[in-house]
N, C-alpha and C positions, 0 to 999 in steps of 0.2 A: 106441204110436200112430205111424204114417208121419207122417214132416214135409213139411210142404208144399212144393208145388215152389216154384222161384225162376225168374222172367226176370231176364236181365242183358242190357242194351243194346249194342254196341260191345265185348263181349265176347273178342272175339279176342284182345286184346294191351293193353297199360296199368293201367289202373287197375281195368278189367272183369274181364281176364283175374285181374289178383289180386283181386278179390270174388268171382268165381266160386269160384276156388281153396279161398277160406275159408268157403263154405259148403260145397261141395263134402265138404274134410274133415271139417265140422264133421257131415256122416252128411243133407245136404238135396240132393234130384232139383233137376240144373239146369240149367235150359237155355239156351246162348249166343246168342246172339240176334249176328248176323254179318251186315252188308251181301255182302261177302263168304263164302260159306256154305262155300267149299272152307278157309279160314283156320280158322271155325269149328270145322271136321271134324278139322281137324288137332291143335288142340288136345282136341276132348271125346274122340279118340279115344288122346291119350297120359293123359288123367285115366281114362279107361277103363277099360285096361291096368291101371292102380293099381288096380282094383275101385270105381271111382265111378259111380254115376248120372248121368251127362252126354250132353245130346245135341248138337248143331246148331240151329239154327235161322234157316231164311234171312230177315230182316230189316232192309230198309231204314227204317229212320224218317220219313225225307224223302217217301217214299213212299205213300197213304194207301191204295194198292190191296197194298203188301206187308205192311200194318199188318193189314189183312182176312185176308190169306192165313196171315198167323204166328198171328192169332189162330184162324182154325179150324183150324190143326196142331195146337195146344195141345187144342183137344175134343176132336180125333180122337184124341190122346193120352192122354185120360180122365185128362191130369195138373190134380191139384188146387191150382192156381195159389194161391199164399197172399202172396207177395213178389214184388214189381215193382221194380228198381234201373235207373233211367233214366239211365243212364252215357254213351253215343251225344252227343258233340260237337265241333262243328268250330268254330275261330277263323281267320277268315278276316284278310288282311293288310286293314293301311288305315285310315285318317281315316273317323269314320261321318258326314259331313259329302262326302264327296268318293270316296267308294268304291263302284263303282260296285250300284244295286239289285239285278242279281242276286246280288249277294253277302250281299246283305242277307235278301233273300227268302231266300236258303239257310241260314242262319244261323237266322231263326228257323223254317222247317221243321224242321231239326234239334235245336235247338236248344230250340224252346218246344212247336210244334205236334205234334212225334213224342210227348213226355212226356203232352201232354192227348191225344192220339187213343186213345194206349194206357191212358190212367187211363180214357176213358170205356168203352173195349173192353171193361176187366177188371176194374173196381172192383164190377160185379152182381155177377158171381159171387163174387167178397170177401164184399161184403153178403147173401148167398145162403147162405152156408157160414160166416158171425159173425167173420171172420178177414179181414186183410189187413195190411201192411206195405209202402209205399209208401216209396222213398227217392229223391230227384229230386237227381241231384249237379252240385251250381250252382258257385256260386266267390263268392270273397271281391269278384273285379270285378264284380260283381253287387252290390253290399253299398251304399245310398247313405251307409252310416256311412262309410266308407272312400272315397267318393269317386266310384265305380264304373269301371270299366278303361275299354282303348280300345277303339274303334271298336263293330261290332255287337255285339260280345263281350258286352260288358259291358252293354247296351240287355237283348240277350237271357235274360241270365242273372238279372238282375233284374224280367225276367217271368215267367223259371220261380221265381223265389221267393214273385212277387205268386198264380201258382197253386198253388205249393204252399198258400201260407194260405187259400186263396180252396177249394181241394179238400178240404181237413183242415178246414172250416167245414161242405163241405156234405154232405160223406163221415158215416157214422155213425161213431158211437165206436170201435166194435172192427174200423173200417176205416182205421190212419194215414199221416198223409202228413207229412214231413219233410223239409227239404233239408241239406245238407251242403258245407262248403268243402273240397277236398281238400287246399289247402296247392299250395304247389310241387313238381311230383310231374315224375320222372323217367321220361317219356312221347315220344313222338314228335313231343307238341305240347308239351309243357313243357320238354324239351331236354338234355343231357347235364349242363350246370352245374345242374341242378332239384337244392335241398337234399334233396327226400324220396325212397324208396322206396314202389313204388305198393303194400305192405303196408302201410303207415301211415295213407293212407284208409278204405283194403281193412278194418281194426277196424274205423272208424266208422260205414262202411258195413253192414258184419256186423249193429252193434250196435244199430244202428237198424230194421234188416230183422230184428229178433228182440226187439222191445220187448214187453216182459209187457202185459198189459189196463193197467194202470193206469200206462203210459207216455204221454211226453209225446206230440203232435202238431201240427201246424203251428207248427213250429220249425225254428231256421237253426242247425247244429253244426259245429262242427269238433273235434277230438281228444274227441270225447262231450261238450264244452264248449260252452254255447250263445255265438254271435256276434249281433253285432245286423245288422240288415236295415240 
């Protein structure tokens, strides 16, 4: 039986590009979802060359008219979208107290509104075909166990955790929704001294976007390990 396809959000480079990767080899169609789509193309086109099913996919998040457009590429692509990896995040500088609104409003377009536009886009079809795997990748600064980080960051990511639970309730069973801390991951945003490699989420990720029926849902993980909200 064919595996179902994967989106991956932010795709091009980080923590996307290594999830892709690992579905990729794992034998699953997937498609990079890239604000940038010539990045995109760069990479599915050297996973390609290897013999993978990879394509592009131009994709802004922030955007709710390129949210429309990426999902009717996906029809016209007759791919049978079964995993959704909402990777796509920006942390912008600043006191959320003193920083200014537009910074705020983009934080969570990207950051909470892109993950709900596209669960509402693509979860029918999920529930259509008894299948889906939902992974919303938040952070530990989202966490009020932990305090929650600075500025929007941390507002934001603890919204997409309040929708991960809030979509994993209202989703059916064999539709789940999960979030995931990735740790300090050596990214563009997480910086050169970051302790991890963005294969180290890249599992978690996987593992989640490939949970059997009788897997968890509406739950916050890290290293396959539940963390608290």
């Amino acid at each position: 039986m064919k595996k179902p396809a994967v989106l991956i959000t932010g795709a091009n480079r980080g923590i996307g590009l290594a999830i892709a990767e690992k579905f990729t080899r794992a034998g699953f169609p997937v498609l990079l979802g890239a604000r940038d789509v010539a990045l995109g193309r760069v990479e599915a086109t050297r996973l390609r060359a290897e013999g993978f099913d990879v394509h592009a996919l131009e994709l802004d998040v922030a955007d709710p008219a390129s949210i429309v457009s990426a999902v009717a590429d996906i029809e016209r692509r007759e791919s049978k979208l079964g995993v959704l990896i909402n990777n796509a995040g920006i942390l912008p500088d600043g006191a959320l107290l003193t920083m200014p609104e537009a910074d705020i409003a983009a934080s969570f377009a990207v950051n909470v509104m892109g993950p709900l536009r596209l669960i509402r886009a693509l979860t029918p079809g999920m529930a259509a075909r008894a299948y889906g795997r939902i992974v919303n990748v938040s952070s530990g600064w989202g966490s009020f166990a932990q305090g929650l980080g600075p500025g929007a960051y941390g507002v934001t990511k603890a919204a997409l955790n309040a929708l991960t639970v809030r979509a994993a309730a209202e989703l059916p069973k064999n539709v789940k929704c999960n979030a995931m801390c990735p740790g300090w991951v050596r990214t563009r945003m997480g910086g050169a001294g970051a302790t991890l490699s963005p294969d180290v989420p890249a599992e978690t990720a996987f593992w989640l976007g490939t949970l059997p029926d009788d897997g968890p849902t509406g739950g916050f993980y890290r290293d396959r390990k539940p963390v608290a909200w």
